[in-house]
C-alpha positions as CSV (number, residue, x, y, z in Angstrom):
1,X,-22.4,4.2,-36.0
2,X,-21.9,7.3,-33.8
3,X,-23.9,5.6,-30.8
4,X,-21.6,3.0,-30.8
5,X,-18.5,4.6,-31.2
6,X,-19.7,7.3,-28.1
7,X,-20.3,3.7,-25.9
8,X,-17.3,2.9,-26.8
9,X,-15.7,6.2,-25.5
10,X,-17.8,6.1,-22.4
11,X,-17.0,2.3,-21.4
12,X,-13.4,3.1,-22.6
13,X,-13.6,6.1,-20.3
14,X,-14.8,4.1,-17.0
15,X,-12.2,1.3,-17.2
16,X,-9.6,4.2,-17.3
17,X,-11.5,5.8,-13.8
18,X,-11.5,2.5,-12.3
19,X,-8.2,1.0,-13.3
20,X,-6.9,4.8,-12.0
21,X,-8.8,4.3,-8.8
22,X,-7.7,0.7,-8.0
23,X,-4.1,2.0,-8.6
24,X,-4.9,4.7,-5.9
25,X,-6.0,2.6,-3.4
26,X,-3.6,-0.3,-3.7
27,X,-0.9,2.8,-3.0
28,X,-2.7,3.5,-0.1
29,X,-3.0,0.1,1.6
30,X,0.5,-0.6,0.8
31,X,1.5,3.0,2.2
32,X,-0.2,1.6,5.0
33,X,1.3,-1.5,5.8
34,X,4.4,-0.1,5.1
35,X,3.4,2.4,8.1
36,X,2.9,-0.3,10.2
37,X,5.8,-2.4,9.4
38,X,8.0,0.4,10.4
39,X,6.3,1.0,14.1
40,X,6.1,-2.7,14.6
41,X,10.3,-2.6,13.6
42,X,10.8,0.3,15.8
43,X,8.8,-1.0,19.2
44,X,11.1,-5.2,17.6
45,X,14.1,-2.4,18.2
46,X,13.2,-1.3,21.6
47,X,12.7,-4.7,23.4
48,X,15.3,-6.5,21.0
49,X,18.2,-4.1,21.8
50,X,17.7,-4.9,25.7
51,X,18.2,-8.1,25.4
52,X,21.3,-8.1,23.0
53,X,22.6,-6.2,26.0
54,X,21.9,-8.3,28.6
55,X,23.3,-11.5,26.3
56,X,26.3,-10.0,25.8
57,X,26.9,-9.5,29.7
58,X,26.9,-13.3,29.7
């Protein structure tokens, strides 16, 4: 009964590692594309704001 139980504790063990680990990198991609989205906003900002301008003038 003990060599079950200790598979038990072991497979319980490495679905805790791996659920822990996808957590991590699912933070990390999203950190990521959140990264990105903000630059690609900013350098939207930079061209959209001349335009706006030169609308306006209109």
């Amino acid at each position: 009964m003990a060599v079950v139980e200790m598979i038990y504790l072991v497979a319980a063990i490495l679905w805790i590692v791996v659920v822990v680990a996808a957590v991590g990198i699912g933070v990390r991609i999203g950190l990521r594309m959140r990264a990105r989205r903000r630059r690609m906003n900013q350098l939207l900002a930079v061209v959209r704001l001349p335009l706006l301008v030169a609308l306006r003038r209109r």
